[in-house]
Backbone as CSV, one residue per row, in Angstrom:
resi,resn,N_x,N_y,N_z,CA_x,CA_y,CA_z,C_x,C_y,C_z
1,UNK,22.631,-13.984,34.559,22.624,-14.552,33.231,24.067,-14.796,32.795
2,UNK,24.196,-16.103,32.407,25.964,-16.160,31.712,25.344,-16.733,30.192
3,UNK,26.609,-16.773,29.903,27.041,-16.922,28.113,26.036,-16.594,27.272
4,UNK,25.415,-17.571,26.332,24.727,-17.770,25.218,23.290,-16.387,25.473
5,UNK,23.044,-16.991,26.816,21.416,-15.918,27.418,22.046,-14.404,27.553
6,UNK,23.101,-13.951,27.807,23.697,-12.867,28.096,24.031,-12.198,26.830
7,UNK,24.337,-12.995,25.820,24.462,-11.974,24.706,23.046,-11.909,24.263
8,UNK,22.213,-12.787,23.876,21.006,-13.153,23.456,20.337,-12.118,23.865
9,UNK,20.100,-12.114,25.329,18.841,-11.250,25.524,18.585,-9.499,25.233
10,UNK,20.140,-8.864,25.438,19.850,-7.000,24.999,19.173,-7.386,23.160
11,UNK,19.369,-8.495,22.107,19.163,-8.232,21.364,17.541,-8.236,21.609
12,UNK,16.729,-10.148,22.154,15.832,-10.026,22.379,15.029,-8.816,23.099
13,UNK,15.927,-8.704,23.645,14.788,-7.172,24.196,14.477,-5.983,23.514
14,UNK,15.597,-5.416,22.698,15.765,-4.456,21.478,14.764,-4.878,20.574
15,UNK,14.209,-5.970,20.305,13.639,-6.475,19.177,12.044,-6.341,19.684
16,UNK,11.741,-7.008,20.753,10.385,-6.807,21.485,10.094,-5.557,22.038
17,UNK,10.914,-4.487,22.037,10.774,-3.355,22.917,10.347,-2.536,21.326
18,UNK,10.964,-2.614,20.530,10.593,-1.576,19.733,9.516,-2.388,18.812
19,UNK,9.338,-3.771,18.846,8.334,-4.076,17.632,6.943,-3.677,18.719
20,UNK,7.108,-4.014,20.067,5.720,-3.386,20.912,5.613,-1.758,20.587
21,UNK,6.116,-1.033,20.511,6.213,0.723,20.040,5.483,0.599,19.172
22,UNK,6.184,0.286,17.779,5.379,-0.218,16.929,4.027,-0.727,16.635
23,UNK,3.954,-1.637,17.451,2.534,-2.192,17.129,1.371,-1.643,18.478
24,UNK,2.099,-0.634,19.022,0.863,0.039,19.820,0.628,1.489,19.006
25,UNK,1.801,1.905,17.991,0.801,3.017,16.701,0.089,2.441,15.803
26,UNK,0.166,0.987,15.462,-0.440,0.223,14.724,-1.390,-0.040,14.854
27,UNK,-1.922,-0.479,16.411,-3.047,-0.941,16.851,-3.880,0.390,17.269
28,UNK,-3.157,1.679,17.483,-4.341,2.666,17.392,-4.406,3.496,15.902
29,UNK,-4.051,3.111,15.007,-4.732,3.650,13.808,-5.539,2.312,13.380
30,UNK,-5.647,1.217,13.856,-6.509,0.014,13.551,-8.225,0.625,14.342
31,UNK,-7.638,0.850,15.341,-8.723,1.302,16.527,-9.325,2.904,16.046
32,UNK,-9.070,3.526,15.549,-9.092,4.913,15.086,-9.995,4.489,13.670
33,UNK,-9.417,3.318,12.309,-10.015,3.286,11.318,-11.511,2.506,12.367
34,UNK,-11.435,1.545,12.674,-12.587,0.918,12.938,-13.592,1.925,13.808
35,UNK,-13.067,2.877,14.370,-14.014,3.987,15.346,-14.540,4.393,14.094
36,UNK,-14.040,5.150,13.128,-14.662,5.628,12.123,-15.460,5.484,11.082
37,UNK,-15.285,4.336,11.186,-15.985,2.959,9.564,-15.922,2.983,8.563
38,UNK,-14.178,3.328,8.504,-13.059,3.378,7.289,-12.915,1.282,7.074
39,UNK,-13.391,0.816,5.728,-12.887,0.184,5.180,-13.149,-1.268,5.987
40,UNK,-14.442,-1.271,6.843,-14.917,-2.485,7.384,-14.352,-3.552,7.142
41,UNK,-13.993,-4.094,5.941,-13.654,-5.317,5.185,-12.542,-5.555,5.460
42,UNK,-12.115,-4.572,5.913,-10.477,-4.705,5.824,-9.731,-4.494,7.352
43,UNK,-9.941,-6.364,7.734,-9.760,-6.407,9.298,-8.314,-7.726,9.124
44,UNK,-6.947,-7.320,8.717,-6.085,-7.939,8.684,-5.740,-8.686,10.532
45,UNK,-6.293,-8.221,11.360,-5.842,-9.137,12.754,-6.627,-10.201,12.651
46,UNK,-8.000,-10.444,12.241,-8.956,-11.184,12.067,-9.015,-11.653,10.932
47,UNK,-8.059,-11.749,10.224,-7.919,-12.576,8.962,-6.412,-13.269,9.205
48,UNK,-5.822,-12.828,10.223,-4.619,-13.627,10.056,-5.172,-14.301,11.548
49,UNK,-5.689,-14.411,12.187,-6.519,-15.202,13.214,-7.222,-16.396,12.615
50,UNK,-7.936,-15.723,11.847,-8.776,-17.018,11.001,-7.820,-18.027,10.547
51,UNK,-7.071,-17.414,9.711,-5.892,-18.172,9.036,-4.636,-19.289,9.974
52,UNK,-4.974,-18.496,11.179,-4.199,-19.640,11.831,-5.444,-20.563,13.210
53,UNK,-6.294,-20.247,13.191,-7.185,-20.870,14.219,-6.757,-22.240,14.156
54,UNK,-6.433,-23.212,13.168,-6.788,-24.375,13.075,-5.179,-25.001,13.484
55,UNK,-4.329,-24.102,13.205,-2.989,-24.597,14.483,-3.051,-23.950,15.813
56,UNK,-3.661,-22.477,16.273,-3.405,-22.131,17.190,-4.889,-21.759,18.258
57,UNK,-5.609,-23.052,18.415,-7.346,-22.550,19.193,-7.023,-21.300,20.022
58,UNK,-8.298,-20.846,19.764,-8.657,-19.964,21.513,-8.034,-18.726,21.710
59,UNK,-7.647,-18.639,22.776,-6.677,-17.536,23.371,-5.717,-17.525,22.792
60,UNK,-4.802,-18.597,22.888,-3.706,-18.541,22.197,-3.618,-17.814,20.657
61,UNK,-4.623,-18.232,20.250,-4.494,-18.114,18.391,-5.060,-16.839,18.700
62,UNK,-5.767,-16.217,19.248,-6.415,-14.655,19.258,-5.292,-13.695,19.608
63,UNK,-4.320,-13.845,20.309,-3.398,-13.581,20.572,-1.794,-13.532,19.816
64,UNK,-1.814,-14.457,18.577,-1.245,-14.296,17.779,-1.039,-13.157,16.741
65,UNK,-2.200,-13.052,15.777,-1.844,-11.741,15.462,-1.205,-10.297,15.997
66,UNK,-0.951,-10.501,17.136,-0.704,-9.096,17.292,0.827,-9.607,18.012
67,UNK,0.992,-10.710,18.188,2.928,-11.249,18.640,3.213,-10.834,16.956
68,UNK,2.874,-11.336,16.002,3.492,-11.543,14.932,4.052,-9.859,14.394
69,UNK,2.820,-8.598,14.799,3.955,-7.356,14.704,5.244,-6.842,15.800
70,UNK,4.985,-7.267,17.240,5.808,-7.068,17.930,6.911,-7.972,17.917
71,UNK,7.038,-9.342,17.164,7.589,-10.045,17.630,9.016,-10.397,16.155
72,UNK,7.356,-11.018,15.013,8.126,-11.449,13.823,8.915,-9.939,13.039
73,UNK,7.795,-9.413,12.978,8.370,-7.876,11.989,9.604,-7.524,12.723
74,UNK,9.404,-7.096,14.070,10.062,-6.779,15.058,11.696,-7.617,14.962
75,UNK,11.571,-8.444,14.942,12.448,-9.248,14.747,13.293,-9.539,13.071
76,UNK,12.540,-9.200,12.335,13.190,-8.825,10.806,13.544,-7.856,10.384
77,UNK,13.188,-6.848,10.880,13.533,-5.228,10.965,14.796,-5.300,11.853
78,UNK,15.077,-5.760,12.972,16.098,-6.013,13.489,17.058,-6.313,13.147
79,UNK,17.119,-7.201,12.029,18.043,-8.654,10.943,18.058,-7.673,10.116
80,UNK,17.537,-6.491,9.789,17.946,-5.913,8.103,18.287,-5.233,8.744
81,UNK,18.142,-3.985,9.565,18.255,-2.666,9.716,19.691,-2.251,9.319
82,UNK,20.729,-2.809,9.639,22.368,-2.398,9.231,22.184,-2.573,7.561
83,UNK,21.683,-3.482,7.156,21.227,-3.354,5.481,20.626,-2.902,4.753
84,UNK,19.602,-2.127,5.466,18.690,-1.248,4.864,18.679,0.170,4.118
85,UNK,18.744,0.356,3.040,19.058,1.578,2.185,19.025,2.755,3.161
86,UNK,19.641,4.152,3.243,19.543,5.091,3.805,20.141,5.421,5.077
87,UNK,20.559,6.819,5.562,20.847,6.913,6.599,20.400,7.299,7.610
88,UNK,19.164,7.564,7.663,17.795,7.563,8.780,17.581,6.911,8.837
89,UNK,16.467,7.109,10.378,15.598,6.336,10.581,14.468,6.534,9.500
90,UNK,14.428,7.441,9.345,12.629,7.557,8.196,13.354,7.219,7.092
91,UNK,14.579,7.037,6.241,14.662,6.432,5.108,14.478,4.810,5.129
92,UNK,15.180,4.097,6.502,14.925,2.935,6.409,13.851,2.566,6.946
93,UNK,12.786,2.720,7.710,11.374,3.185,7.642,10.996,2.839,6.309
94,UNK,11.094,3.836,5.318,10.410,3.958,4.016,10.616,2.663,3.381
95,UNK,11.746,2.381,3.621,12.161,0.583,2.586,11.985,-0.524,3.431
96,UNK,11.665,-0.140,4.652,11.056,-1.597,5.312,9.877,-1.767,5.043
97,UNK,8.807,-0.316,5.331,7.648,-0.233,5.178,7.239,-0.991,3.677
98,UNK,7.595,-0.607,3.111,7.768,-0.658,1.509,7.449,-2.569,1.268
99,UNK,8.621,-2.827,1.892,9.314,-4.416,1.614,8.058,-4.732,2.314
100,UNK,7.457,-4.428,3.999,6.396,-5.220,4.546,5.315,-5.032,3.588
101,UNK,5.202,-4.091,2.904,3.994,-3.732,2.777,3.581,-4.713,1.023
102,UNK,4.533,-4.770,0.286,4.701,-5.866,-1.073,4.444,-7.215,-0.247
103,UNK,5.201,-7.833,0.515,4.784,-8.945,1.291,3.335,-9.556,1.501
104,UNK,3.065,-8.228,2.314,1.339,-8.486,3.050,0.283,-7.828,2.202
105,UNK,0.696,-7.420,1.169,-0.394,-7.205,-0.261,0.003,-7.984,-1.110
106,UNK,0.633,-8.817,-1.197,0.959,-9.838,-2.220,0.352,-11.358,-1.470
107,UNK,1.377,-11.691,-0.638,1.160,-12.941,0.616,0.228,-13.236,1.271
108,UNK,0.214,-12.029,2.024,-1.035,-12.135,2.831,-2.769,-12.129,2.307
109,UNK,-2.855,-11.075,1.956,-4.060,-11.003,1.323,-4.383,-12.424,0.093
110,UNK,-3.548,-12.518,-0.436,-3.903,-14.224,-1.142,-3.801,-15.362,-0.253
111,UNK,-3.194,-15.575,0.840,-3.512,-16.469,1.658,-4.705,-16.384,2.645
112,UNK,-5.485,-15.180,2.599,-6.694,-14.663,3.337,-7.720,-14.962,2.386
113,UNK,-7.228,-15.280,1.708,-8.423,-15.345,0.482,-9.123,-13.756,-0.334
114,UNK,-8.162,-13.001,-0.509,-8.613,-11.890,-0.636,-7.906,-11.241,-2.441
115,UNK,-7.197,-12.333,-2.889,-6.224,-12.041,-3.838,-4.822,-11.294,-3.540
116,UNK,-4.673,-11.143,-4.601,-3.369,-9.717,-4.674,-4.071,-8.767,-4.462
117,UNK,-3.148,-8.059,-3.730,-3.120,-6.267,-3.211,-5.068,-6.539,-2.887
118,UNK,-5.727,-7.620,-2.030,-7.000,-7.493,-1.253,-8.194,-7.230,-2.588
119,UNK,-8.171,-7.436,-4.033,-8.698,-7.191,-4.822,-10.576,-7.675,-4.455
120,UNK,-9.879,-8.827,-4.027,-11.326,-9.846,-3.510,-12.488,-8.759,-2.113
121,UNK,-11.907,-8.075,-1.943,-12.596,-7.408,-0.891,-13.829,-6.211,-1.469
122,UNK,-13.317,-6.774,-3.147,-14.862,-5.576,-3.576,-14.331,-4.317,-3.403
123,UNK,-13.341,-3.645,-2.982,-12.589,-2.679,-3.138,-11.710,-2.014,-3.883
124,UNK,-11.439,-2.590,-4.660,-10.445,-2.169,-5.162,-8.845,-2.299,-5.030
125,UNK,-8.449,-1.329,-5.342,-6.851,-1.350,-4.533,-6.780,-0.336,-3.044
126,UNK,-8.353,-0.178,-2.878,-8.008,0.755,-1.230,-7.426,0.350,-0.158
127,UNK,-7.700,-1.672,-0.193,-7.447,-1.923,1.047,-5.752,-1.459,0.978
128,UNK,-4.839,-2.297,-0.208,-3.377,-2.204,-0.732,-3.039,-1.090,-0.211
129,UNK,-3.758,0.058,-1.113,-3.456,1.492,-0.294,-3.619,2.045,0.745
130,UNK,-4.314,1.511,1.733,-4.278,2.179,3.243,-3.328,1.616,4.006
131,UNK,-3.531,0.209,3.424,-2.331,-0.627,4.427,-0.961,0.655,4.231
132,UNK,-0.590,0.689,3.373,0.707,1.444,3.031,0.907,2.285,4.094
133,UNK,-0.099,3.585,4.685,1.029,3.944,4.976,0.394,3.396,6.568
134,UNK,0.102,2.586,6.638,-0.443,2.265,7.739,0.844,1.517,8.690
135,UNK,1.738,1.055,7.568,2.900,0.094,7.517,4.094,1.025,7.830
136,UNK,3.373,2.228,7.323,4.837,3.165,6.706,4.845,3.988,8.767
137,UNK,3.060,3.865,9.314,3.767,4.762,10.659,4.335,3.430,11.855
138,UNK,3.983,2.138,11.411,4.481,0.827,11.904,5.946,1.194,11.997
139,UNK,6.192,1.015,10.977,7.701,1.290,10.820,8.650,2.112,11.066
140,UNK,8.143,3.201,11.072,8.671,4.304,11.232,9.129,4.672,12.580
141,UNK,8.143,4.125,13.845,7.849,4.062,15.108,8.695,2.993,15.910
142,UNK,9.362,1.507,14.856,9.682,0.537,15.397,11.205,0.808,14.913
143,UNK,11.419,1.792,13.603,13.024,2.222,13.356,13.609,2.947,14.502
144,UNK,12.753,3.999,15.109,12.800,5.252,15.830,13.088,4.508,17.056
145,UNK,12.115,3.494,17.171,12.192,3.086,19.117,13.866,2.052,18.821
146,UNK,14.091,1.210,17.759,15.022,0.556,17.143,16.940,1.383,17.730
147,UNK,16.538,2.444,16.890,17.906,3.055,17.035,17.818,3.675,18.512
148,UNK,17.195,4.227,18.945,17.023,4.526,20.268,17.793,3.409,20.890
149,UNK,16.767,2.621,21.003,16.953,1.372,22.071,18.298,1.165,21.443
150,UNK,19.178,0.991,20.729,20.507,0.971,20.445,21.757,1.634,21.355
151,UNK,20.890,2.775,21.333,22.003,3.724,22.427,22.330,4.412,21.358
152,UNK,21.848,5.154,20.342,22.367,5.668,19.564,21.282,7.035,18.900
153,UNK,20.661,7.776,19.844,19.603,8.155,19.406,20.118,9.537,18.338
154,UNK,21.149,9.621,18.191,21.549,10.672,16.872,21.320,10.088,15.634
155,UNK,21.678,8.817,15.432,21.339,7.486,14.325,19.973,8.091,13.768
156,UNK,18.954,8.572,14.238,17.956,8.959,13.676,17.989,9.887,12.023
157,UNK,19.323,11.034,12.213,19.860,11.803,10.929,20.943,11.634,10.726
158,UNK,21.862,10.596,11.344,23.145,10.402,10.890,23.299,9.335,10.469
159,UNK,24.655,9.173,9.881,24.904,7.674,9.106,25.383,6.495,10.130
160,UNK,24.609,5.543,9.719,25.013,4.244,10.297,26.528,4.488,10.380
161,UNK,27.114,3.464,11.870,28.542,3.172,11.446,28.838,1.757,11.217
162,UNK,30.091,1.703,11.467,30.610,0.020,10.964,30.028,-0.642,12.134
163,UNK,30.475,-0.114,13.175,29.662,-0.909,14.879,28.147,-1.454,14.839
164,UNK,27.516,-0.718,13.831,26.027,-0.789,13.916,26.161,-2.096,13.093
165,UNK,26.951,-2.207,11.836,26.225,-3.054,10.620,26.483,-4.216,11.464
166,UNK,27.511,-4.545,12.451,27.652,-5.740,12.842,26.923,-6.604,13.325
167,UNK,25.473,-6.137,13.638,24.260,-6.412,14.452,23.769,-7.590,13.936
């Protein structure tokens, strides 16, 4: 690999390595609520599937929802993390989680057709509230694999340095 691909890729990989961490605690508390028959209604992979079927058919589009935590989050968590309040990993955890979680109870759920904070689901504010901390062990898992994969696995209770913010 020379130039442009050589710097490019430790980031790309840092970014896909920990948003996959991430979205394999994600996808087993998804798999864990649905074993249990916590909150039926509230199937966000299959609502952001629906939502894109009509740009992405088939396989492809079934397959989307679940790039978009390893890939997009993964990839914005990446872009903030030197900016992110706190000097843990579980503090910046808490304010990513936080930030995803206003996003996809605000955004999402009204573009699903579900209102703000999933109101439309006949629920209440449960769906709003489970997502939370559902977001909060997302995150927490993709900060952790994040600073790791950095080379910096003390970063977990210590303070960022100047080397880091440069990211």
């Amino acid at each position: 690999m020379a130039g442009p691909a050589k710097i490019l890729w430790p980031h790309l990989r840092l970014t896909l390595l920990a948003g996959l961490a991430g979205l394999a605690v994600h996808l087993a508390l998804m798999t864990a609520k649905d074993g249990f028959g916590i909150l039926p209604e509230f199937q966000p992979y299959r609502d952001l599937q629906a939502l894109l079927d009509g740009l992405l058919p088939g396989t492809l589009g079934g397959a989307v929802p679940y790039v978009t935590g390893a890939l997009i989050w993964g990839f914005v968590y990446a872009r903030l993390h030197a900016f992110l309040p706190g000097r843990t990993a579980l503090a910046k955890a808490a304010i990513f989680a936080s930030f995803a979680w206003l996003v996809m109870a605000t955004v999402f759920f009204s573009l699903a057709g579900h209102s703000l904070f999933g109101l439309g689901l006949g629920r209440g504010l449960l769906p709003a509230l489970f997502m939370l901390p559902m977001l909060f062990a997302f995150s927490l898992v993709l900060a952790l694999a994040h600073t790791r994969l950095r080379g910096n696995p003390s970063a977990a209770s210590a303070p960022d340095t100047a080397k880091e913010r440069k990211f």
